[in-house]
C-alpha positions as CSV (number, residue, x, y, z in Angstrom):
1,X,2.3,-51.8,-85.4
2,X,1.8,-50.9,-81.9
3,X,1.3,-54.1,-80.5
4,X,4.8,-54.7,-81.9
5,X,6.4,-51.3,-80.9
6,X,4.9,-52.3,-77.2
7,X,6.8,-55.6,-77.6
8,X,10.2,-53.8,-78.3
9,X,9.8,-51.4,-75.6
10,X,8.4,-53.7,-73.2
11,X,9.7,-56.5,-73.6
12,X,7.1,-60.0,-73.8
13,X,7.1,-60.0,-70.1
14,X,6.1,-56.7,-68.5
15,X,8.5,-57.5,-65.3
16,X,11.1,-57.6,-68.3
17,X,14.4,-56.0,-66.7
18,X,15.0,-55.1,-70.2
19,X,11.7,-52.5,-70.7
20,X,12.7,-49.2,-72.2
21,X,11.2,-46.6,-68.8
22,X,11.9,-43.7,-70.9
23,X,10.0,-44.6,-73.7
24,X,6.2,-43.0,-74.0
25,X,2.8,-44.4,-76.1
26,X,1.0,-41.2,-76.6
27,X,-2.8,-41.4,-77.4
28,X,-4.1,-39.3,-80.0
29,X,-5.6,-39.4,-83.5
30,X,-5.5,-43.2,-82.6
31,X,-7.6,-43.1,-79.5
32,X,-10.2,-40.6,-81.0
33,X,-10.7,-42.6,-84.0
34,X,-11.4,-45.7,-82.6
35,X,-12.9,-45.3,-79.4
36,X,-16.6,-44.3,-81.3
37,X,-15.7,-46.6,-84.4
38,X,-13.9,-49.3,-83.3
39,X,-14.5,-49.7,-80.2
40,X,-13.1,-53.7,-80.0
41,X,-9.8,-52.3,-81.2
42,X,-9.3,-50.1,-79.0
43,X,-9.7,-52.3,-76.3
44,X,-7.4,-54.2,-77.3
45,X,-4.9,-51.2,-77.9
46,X,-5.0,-49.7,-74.4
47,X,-4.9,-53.6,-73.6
48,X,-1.6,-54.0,-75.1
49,X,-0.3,-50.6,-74.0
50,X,-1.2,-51.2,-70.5
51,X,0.5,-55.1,-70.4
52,X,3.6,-54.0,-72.5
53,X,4.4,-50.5,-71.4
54,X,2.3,-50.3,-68.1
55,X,0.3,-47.2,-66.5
56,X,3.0,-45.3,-65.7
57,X,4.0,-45.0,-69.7
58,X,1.0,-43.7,-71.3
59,X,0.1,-40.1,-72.1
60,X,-2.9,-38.1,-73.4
61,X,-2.9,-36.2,-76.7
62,X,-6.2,-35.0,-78.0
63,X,-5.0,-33.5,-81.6
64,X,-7.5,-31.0,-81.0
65,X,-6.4,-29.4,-84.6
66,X,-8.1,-31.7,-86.0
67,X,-10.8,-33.1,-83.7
68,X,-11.5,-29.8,-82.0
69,X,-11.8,-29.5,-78.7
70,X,-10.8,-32.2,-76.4
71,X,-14.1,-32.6,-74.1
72,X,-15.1,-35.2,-75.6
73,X,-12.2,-37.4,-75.9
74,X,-11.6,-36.9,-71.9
75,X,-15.4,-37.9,-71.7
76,X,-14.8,-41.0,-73.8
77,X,-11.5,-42.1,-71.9
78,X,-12.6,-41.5,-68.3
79,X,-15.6,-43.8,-69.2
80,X,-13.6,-46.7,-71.3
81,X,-13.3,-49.8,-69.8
82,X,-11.9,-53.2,-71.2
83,X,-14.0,-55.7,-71.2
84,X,-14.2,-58.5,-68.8
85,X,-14.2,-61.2,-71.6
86,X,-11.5,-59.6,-73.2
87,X,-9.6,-58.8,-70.6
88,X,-9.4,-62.6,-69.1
89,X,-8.8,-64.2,-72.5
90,X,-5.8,-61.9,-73.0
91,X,-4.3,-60.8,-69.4
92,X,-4.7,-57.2,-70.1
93,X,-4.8,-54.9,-66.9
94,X,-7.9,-53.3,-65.8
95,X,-8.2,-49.7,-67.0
96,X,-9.1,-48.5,-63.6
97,X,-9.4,-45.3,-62.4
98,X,-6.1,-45.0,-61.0
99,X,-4.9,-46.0,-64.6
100,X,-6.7,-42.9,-66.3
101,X,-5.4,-40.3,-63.9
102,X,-2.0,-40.9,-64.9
103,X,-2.9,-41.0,-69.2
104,X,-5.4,-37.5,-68.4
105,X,-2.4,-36.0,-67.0
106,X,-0.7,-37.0,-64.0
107,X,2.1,-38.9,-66.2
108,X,2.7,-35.5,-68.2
109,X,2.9,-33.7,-65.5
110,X,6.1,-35.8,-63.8
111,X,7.6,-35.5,-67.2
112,X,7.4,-31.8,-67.8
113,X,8.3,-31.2,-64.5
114,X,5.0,-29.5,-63.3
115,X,5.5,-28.4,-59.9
116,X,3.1,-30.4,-57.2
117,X,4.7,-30.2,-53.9
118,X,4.1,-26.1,-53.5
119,X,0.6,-25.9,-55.0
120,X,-0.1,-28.4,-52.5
121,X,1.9,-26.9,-49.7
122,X,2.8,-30.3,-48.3
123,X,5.1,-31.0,-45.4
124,X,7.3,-34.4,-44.3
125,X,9.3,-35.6,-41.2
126,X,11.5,-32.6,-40.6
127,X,10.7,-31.4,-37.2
128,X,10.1,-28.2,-35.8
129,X,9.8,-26.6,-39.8
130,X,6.8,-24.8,-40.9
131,X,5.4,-26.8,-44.7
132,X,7.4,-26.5,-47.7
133,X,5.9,-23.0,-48.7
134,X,8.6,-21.0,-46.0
135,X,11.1,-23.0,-48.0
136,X,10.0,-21.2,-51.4
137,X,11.8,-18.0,-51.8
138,X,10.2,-17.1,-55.4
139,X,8.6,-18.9,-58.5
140,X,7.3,-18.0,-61.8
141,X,3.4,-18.6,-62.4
142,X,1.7,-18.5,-65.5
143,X,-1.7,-17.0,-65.6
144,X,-4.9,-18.0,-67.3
145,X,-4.5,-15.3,-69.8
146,X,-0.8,-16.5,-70.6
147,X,1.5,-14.0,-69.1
148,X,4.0,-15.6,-66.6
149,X,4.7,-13.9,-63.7
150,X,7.2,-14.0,-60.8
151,X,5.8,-14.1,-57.2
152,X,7.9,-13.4,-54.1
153,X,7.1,-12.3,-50.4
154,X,7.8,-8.9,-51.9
155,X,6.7,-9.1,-55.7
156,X,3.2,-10.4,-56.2
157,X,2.6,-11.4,-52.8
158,X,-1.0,-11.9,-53.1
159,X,-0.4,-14.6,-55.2
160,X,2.4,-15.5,-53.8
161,X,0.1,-16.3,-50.7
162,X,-2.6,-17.8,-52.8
163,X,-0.7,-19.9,-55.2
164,X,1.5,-21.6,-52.4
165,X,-1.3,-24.2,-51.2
166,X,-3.5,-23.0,-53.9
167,X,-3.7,-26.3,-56.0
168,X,-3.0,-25.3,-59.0
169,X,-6.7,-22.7,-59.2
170,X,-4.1,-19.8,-59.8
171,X,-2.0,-21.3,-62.5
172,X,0.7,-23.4,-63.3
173,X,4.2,-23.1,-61.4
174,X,6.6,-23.3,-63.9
175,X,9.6,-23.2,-61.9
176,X,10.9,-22.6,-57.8
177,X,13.6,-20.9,-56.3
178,X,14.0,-23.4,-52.7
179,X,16.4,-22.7,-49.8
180,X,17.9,-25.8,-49.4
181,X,19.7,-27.9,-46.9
182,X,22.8,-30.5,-47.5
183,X,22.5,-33.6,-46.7
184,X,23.7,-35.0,-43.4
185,X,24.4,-38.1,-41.5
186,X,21.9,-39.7,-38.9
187,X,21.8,-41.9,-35.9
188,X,18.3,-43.4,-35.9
189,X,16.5,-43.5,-32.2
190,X,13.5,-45.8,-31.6
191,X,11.7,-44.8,-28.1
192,X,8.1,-47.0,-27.8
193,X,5.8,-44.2,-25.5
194,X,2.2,-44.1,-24.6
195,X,0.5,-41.6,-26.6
196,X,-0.1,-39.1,-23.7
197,X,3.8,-38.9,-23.4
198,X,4.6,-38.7,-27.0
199,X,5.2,-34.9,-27.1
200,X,7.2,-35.1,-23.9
201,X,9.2,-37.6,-25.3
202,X,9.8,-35.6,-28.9
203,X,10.5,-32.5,-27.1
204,X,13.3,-34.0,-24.8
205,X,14.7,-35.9,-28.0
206,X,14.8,-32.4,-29.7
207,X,16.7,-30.9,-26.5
208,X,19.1,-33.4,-26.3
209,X,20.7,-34.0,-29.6
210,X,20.7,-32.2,-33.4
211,X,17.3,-33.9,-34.3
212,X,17.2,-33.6,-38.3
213,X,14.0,-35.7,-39.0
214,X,11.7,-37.4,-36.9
215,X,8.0,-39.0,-36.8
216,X,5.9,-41.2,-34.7
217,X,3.5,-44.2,-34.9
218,X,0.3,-45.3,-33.4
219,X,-0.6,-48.6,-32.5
220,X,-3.7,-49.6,-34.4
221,X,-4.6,-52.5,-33.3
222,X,-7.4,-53.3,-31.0
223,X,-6.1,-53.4,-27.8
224,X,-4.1,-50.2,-27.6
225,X,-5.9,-48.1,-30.2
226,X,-4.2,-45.3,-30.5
227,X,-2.6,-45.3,-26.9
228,X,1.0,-46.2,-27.5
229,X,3.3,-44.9,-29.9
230,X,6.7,-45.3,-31.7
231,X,8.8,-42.6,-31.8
232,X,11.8,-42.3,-34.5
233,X,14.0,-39.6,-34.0
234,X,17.0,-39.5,-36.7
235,X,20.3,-37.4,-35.0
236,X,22.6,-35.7,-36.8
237,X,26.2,-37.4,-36.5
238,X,28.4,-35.5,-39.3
239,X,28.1,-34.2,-43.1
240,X,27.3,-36.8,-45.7
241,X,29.8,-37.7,-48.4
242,X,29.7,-35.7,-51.7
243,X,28.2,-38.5,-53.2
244,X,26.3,-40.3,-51.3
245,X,25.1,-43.4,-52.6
246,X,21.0,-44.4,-52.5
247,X,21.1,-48.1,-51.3
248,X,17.7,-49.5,-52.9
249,X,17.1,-52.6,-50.8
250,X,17.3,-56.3,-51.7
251,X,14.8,-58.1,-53.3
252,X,13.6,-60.1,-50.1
253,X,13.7,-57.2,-48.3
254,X,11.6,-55.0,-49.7
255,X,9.1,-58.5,-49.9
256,X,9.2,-58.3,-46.6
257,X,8.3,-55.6,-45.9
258,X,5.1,-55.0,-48.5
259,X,3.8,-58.7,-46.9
260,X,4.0,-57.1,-43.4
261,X,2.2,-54.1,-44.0
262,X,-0.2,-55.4,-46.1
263,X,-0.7,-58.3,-44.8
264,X,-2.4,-56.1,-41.5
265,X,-5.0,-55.3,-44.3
266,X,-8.8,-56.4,-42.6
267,X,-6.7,-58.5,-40.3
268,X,-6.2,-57.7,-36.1
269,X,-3.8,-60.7,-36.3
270,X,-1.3,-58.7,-39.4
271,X,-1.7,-55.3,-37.3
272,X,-0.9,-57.4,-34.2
273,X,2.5,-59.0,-35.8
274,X,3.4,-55.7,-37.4
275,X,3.4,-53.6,-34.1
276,X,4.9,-56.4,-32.3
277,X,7.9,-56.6,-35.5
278,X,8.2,-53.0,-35.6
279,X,8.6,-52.3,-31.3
280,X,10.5,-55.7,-30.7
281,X,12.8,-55.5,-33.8
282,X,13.6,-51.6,-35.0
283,X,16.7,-51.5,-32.8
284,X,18.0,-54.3,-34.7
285,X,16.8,-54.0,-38.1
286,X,16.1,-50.3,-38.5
287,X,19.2,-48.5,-36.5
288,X,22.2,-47.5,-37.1
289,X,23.8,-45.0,-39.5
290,X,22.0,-43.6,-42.8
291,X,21.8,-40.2,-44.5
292,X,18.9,-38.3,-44.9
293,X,18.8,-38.6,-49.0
294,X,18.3,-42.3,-48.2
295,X,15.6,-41.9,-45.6
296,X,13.5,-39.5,-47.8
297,X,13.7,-41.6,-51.0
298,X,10.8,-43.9,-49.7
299,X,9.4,-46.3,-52.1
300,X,5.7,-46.0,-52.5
301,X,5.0,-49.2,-54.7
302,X,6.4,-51.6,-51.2
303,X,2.8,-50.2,-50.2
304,X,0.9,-49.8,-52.7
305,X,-3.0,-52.0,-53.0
306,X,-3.4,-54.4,-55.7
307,X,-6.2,-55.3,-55.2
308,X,-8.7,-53.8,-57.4
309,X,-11.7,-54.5,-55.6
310,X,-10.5,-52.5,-52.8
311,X,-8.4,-49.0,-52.5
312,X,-6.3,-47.1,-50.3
313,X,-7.4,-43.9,-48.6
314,X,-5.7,-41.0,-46.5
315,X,-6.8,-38.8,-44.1
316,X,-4.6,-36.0,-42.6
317,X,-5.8,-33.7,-39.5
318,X,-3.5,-31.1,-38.0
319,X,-4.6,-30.8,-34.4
320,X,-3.0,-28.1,-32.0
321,X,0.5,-29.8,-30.0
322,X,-2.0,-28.9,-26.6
323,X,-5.1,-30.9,-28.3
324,X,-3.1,-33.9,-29.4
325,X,-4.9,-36.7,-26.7
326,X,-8.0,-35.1,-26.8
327,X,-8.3,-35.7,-30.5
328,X,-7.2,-39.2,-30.2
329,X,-9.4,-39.7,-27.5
330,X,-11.9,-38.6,-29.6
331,X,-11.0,-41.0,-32.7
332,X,-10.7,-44.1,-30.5
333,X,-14.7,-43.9,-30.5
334,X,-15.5,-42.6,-33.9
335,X,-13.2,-44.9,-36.4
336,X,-14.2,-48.0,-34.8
337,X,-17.8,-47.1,-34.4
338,X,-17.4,-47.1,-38.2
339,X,-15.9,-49.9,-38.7
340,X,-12.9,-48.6,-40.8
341,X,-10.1,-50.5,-41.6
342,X,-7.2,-48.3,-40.1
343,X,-3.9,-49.4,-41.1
344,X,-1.7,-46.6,-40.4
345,X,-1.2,-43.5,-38.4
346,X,2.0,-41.1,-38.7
347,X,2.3,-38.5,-36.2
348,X,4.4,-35.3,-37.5
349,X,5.8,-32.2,-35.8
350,X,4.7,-29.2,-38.0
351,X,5.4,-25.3,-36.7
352,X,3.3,-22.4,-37.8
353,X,2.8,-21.7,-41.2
354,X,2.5,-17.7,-41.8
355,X,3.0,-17.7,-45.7
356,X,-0.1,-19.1,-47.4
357,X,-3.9,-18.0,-47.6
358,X,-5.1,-21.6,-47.2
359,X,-2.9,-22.4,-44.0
360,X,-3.7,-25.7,-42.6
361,X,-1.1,-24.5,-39.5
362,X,-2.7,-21.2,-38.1
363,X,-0.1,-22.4,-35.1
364,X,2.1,-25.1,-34.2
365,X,0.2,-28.0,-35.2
366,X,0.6,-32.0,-34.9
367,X,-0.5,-33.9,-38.2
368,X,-2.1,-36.8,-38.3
369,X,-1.7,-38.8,-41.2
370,X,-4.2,-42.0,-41.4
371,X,-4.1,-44.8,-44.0
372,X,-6.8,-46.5,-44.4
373,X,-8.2,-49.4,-47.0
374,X,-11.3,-49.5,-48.4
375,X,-13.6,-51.7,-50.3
376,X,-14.1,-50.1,-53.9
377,X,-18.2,-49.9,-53.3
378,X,-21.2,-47.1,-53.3
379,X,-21.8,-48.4,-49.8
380,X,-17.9,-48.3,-48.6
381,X,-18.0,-45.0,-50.3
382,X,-20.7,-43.5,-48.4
383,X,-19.4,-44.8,-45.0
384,X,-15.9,-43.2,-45.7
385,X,-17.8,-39.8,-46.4
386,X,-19.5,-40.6,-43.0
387,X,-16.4,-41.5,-40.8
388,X,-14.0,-38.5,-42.7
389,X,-17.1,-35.9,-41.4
390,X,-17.1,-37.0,-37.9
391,X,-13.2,-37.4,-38.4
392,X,-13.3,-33.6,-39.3
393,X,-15.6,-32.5,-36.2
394,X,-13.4,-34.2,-33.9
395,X,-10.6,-31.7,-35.5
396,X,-12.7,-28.6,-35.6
397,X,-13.7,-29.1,-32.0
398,X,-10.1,-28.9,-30.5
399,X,-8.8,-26.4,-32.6
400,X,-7.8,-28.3,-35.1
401,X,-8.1,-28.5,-39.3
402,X,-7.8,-31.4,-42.0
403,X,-6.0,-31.4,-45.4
404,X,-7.7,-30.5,-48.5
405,X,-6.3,-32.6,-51.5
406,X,-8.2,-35.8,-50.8
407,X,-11.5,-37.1,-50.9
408,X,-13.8,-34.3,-50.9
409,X,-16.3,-35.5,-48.4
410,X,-16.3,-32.6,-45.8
411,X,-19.2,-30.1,-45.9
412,X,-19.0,-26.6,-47.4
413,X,-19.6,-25.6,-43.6
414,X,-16.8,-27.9,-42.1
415,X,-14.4,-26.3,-45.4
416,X,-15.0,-23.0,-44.6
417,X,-14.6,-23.3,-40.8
418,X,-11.2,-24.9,-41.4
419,X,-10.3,-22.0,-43.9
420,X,-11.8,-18.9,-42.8
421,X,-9.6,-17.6,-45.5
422,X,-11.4,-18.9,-48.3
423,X,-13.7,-15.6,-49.1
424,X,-10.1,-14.0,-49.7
425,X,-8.9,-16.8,-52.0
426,X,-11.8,-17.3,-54.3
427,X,-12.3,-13.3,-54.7
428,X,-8.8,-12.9,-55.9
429,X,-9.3,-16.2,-57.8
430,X,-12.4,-14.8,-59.6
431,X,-10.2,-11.3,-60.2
432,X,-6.7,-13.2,-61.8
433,X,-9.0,-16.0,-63.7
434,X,-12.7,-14.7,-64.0
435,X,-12.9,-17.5,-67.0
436,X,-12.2,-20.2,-64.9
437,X,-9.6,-21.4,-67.2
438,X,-8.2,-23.7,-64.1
439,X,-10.4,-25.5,-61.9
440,X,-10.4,-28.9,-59.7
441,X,-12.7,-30.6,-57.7
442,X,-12.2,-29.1,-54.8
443,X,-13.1,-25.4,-56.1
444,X,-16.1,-26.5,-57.9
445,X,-17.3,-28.6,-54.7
446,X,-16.4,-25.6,-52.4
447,X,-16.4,-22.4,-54.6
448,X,-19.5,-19.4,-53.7
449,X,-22.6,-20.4,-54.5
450,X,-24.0,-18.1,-57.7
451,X,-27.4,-18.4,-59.2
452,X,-26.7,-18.3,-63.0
453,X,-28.8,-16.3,-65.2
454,X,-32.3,-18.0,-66.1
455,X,-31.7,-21.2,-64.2
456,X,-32.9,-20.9,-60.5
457,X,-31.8,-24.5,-58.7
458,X,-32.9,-25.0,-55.1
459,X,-29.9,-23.2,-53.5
460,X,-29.2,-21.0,-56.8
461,X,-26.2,-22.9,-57.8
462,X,-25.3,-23.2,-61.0
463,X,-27.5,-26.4,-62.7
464,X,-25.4,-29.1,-64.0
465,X,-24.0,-29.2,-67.3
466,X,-26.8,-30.4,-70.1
467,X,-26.2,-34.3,-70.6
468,X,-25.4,-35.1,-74.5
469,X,-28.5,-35.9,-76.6
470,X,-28.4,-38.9,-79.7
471,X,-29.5,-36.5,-82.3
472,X,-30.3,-37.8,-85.6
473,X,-30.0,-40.0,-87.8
474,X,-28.9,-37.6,-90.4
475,X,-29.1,-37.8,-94.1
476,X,-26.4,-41.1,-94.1
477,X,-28.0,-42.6,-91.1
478,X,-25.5,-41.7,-89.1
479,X,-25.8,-40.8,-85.2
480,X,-24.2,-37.7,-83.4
481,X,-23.6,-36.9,-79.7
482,X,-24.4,-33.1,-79.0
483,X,-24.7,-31.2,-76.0
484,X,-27.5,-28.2,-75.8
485,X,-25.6,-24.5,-75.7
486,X,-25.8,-23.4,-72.4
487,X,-25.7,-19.4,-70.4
488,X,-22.6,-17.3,-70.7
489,X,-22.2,-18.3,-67.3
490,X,-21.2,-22.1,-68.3
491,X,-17.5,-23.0,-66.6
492,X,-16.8,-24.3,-70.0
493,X,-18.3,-22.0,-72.5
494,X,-16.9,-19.1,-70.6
495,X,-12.8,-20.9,-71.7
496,X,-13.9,-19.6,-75.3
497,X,-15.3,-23.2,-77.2
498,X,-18.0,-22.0,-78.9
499,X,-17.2,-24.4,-82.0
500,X,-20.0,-26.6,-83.0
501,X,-18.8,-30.1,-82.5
502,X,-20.0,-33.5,-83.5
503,X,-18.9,-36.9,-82.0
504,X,-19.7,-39.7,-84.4
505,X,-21.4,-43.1,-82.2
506,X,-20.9,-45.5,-84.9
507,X,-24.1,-46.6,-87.2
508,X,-25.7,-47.8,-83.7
509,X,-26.0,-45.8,-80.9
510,X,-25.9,-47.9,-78.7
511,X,-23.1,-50.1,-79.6
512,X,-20.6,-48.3,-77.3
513,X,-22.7,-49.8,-73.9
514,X,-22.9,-53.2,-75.8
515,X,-19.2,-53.6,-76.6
516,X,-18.8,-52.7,-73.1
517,X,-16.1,-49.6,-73.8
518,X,-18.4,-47.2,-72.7
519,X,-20.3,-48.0,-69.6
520,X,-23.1,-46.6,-68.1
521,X,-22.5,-43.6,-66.6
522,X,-23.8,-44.0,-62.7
523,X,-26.3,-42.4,-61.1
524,X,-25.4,-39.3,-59.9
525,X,-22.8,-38.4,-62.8
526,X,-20.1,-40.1,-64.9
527,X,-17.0,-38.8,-63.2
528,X,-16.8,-38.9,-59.4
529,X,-19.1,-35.7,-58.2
530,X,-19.8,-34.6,-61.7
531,X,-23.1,-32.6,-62.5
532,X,-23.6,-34.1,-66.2
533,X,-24.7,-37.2,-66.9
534,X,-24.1,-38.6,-70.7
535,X,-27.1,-40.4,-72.7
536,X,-25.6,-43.4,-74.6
537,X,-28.9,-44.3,-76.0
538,X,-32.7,-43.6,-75.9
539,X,-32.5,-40.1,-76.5
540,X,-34.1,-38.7,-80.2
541,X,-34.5,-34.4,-79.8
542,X,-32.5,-33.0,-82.3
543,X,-30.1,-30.1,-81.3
544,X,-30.3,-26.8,-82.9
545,X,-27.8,-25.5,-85.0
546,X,-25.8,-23.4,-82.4
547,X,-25.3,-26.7,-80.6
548,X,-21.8,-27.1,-79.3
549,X,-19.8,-29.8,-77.1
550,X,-19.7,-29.2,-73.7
551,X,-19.0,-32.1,-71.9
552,X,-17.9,-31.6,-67.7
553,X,-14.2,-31.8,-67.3
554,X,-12.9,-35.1,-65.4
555,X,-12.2,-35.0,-61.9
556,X,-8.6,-36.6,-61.0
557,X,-8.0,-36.4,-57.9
């Protein structure tokens, strides 16, 4: 039945230009009953889902009415794979990582509108502005507890401060009163400077003419690492049209310009041609007239990795305007003494930010934004952490900061000398949610250290969750996953599941591992950076009765 539904909405080809985009698969009593049961079928399910309907058009339902609460279920999908055999035989898409994100959550959250861009405080190409938070005039939160509240500079402003750049640890931004701009008409200027001169050059630009939006971009290739830079200034010419079309562009086009860029992927010759395109051919391919609706509806998929042996990682520092060489000068040493494959940098003009806790702009900063691809290894992994530390360092020793929502490789001591502010956040955070009800990786990586009662770990923090046990069989032979009751003090007791819950594992325990839909949780943890680890098989204690499911929360990121 699905598989046929997925055919209807899909079309047989999923590049069909007759799919159905506004039609949803939503996982629920299906997923939890077959994932421990049937665990071939539901390969094949998610399969079909993913080739007919694609990533983007999948969403997570637990029915927790009926299966209680949902720990379990996001255990079971953040660890599902498809098998390889399965997967070649019938061209189903990997269920990556990537994949999962968007079925936890990230898909509802597009469609019901949750808000992103404030909890995250982010900023774009519009010069001379402070981030998006000093565009946010109110919004209405809604607590932990339930109550929804409206914060202001004048109503609420301790949250108001805390939520804007908060992500998402005070609660949930239902809605946002913006100051808003209309949309206008640009000239696009294209000035190729060393990097020394850039802020000279964006500073006259700005003097001379109505600059609306503008950014610059290093060189990245080997030669002139990070010494030259293009400069793309867009000039206000007149007020757009009412209705000002969005001109997506042709097919050829936009192949064009995906094989450019990622063609300069682990290759000094593509980062050579691309520079050399992007100086020697902007004035003719690139200028001209556009309006800024146009220039801000970028298209992320033209860049996007496909590759799934490797990813795409960013990197953003916000460096004082006087510190700007100096911190190039000291990345031209550390990326390449790493060995990182830097595609991209984007330089962007950001004034002081006065209205949130977690300020990454103490001042009028410079932000660096740096794209780089990576090979999906532990070994890859470890170097990033390596390069992003000294990466930071470089930042804190000219004054500077980095951004918080990406990998969480910086030290609790780089953190909290980038946000001195943090004590202020996480004691108000503690005071408006002392259950924890919302959490990311970020506050549990970062958050004070507490010792919780009767477990002392080596720096008192709080132990890692217990890992699930195999306890049984019981009196029909059956095997049952079951996590140990832990301290009051457990993040996921304290949200008020004290439910005893079993998860069936089929008649064998271990025939999850050997269908290959569960794998083997790491060493280390099963999500990125989690504390637990789950026991698929070998272990035999049997639970006591006040046993109840606990299982970590995943980690999107």
């Amino acid at each position: 039945m699905e598989h046929a539904f997925a055919q209807i909405c899909g079309g047989k080809d999923p590049t069909s230009p007759f799919r159905l985009h506004n039609v949803y698969a939503e996982l629920g009593t299906t997923f939890a009953s077959m994932v421990v049961t049937f665990p071939t079928v539901w390969a094949h399910l998610i399969g079909q889902l993913l080739y007919y309907m694609g990533e983007n058009n999948i969403v997570f339902g637990s029915d927790s009415p009926w299966y209680g609460g949902p720990q379990w279920q996001i255990e079971a999908l953040w660890r599902s794979q498809i098998p390889e055999d399965i997967r070649d035989r019938w061209d189903y898409p990997e269920l990556d990582e990537d994949a999962k994100r968007k079925i936890l959550g990230l898909n509802s959250a597009r469609l019901y509108g949750l808000k992103g861009n404030e909890s995250g405080n982010c900023h774009g190409w519009q010069n001379d502005r402070p981030p998006i938070a000093s565009t946010v005039e109110s919004f209405r939160l809604m607590l932990a507890d339930g109550r929804i509240v409206r914060c202001s500079r004048t109503e609420n402003a301790e949250l108001f401060a805390a939520a804007l750049g908060g992500y998402g640890l005070f609660g949930i931004i239902l809605d946002a009163d913006l100051r808003v701009i209309p949309n206008a008409r640009y000239r696009i200027v294209h000035r190729l400077v060393q990097s020394s001169e850039y802020l000279d050059a964006l500073d006259q630009a700005i003097r001379s003419g109505p600059v609306g939006l503008a950014y610059g971009r290093l060189n990245v290739t080997r030669e002139h690492f990070l010494e030259r830079a293009m400069l793309t200034t867009f000039v206000r010419t007149s007020d757009a049209l009412a209705a000002e079309p969005i001109v997506e562009p042709g097919p050829w086009a936009a192949t064009a310009e995906r094989l450019i860029f990622r063609g300069s992927q682990g290759s000094e010759y593509g980062k050579g041609l691309r520079w050399t395109l992007e100086t020697s051919l902007s004035d003719w391919l690139f200028s001209g007239s556009t309006h800024r609706n146009q220039v801000l509806q970028g298209r992320v998929e033209l860049y996007q990795n496909r590759d799934p042996s490797r990813t795409d990682v960013l990197h953003e520092y916000f460096v004082p305007r006087e510190s700007l060489e100096e911190f190039l000068r000291r990345a031209r040493s550390i990326v390449p003494a790493h060995g990182a494959d830097l595609m991209n940098v984007t330089l962007r003009d950001v004034r002081r930010d006065p209205d949130t806790l977690l300020t990454y702009a103490a001042g009028d900063v410079m932000a660096l934004v740096l794209f780089f691809s990576q090979a999906r290894t532990a070994e890859a992994e470890l170097a990033m952490q390596a390069l992003t530390r000294d990466l930071i360092d470089a930042s804190l020793g000219v004054g500077g900061r980095y951004y918080l929502p990406y990998r969480l490789h910086a030290t609790r001591e780089q953190f909290e000398r980038a946000y001195p502010k943090h004590r202020e956040l996480f004691a108000l955070k503690r005071a408006v949610d002392p259950s924890e009800v919302f959490q990311n990786g970020l506050y549990r990586t970062y958050r004070p250290r507490r010792r919780a009662p009767g477990r002392a770990g080596k720096e008192g923090v709080r132990g890692p969750l217990p890992a699930p046990v195999l306890a049984g069989p019981d009196r029909r032979g059956r095997h049952r996953a079951v996590v140990q009751r832990r301290g009051a003090a457990d993040p996921v007791q304290a949200t008020g599941l004290r439910r005893t819950a079993h998860v069936p594992i089929a008649e064998r325990p271990e025939a999850l591992v050997q269908h290959g839909v569960l794998r083997q949780p790491r060493e280390g943890g099963g999500f990125p950076q989690a504390a637990a680890q789950a026991v698929i098989g070998g272990a035999t204690s049997r639970p006591t009765p006040a046993s109840t499911l606990a299982l970590p929360h995943p980690r999107p990121r």
